[in-house]
N, C-alpha and C positions, 0 to 999 in steps of 0.2 A: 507476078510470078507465074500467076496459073495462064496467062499469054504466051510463053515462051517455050512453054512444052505439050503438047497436045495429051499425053500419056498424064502428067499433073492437071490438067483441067477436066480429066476425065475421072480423076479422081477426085478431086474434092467435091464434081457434080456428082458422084455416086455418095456423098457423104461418111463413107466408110473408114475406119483403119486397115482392115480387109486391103481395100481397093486402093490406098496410098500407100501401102506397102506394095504391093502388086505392080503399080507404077513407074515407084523406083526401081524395083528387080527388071521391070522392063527395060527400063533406061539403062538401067547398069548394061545388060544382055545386048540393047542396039551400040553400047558404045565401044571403042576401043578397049584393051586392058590397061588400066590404071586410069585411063584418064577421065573418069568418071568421079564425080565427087557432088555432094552437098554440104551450099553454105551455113553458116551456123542458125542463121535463121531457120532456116528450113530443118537442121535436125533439132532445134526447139519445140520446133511445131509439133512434128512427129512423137514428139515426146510427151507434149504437151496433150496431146492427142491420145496417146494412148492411157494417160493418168487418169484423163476426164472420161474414159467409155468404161464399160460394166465391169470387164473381166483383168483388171488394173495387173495383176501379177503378170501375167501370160504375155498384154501385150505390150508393156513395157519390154519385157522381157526378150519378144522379138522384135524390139522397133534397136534396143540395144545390141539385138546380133546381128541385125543390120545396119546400123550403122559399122560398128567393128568394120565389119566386110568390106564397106567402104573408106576407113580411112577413120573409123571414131574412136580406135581403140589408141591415138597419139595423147594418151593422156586428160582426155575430156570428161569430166563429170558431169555425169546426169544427174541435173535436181529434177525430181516428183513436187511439184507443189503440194498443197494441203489438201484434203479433199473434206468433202461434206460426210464419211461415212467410215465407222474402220472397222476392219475384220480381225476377229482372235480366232483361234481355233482350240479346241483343248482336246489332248489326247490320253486313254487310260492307258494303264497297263492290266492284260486281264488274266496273265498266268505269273506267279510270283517267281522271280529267276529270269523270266525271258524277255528279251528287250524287244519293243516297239519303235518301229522308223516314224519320223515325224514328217509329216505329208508334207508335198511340196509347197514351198511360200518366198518368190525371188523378192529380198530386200533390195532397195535401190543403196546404190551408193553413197547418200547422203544421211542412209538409217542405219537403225541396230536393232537384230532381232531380238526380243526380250521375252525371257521364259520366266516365269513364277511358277514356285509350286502351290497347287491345289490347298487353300486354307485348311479342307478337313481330309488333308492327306493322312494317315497314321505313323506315318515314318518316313526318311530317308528317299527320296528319287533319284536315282542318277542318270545324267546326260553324260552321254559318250559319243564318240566321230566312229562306232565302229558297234557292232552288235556284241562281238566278244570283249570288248572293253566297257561296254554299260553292265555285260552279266557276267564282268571279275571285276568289281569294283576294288577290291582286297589289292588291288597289282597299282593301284594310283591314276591308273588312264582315263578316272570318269569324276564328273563334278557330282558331288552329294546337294544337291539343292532339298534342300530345308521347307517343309510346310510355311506357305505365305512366304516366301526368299524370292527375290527379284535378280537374276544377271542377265548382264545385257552381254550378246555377242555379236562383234560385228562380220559377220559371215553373209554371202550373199544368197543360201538358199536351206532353208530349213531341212529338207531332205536329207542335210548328210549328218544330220543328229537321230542317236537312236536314246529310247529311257527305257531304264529298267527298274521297277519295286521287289523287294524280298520279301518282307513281312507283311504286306495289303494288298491281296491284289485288288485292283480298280482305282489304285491312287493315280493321279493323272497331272500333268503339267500344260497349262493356258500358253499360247505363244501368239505376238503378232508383231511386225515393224513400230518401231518409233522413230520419229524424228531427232538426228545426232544432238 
């Protein structure tokens, strides 16, 4: 593979994801419109590539809008293999009534983002898709999760969830990717 392209042999001798994203944007850029394409192998790789390097969310994240751009978005799931290491995050609420956004975290396609509440929560958390919807819970629009309650959703990016507590402030909700 890396003989047929000078721009891929330049990247996989730079070692980087960086640099084999860089690549392909090149190729894309030297080639006609449309007719630019990688085989499945090759978007494997790239995938495969970005699960295994430090910053797993991000560069999955851009190895998938690249693809897209080229022709990934007919229907193709990307599997994340398993990795050696996994990251939660947990976020408080620190003024009782106002919602907190939940930092960004791109789930793969093949996961679900899973929130628990906080075992020594005092009461009631709710998750909303909307800031005015976690702080009216009263209206139906927000999930009351439960101290120690597990739901899994499968959404592909945690940022578009906000929580809000009434009666504690500092109660907080753990979140990270699971495997479907």
């Amino acid at each position: 593979m890396a003989g047929d392209n000078k721009d891929t042999a330049l990247a996989f001798g730079a070692g980087g994801v960086g640099a084999l994203i860089g690549a392909a944007i090149m190729a894309a850029r030297q080639s006609k419109a449309g007719s630019f394409s990688l085989d499945q192998t090759t978007k494997d790789l790239l995938v495969a590539i970005a699960a295994a390097s430090g910053d797993t969310d991000e560069n999955v994240q851009a190895i998938k809008d690249l693809l897209a751009k080229f022709g990934g978005s007919n229907g193709t799931q990307f599997v994340v293999s398993n990795t050696r290491s996994a990251t939660f995050t947990r976020t408080w609420t620190a003024i009782a009534g106002v919602a907190v956004r939940l930092a960004t975290l791109i789930v793969p396609d093949t996961m679900e983002l899973v929130l628990k509440g906080w075992p020594t929560n005092g009461n009631v958390i709710y998750i909303a898709e909307s800031q005015p919807a976690a702080q009216s819970p009263g209206q139906g629009a927000a999930y009351p999760l439960l101290p120690n309650e597990t739901l899994h959703l499968k959404i592909h990016d945690a940022s578009v969830l906000w929580v809000a507590s009434f009666l504690n402030p500092g109660d907080s909700v753990v979140y990270g990717a699971e495997q479907v």
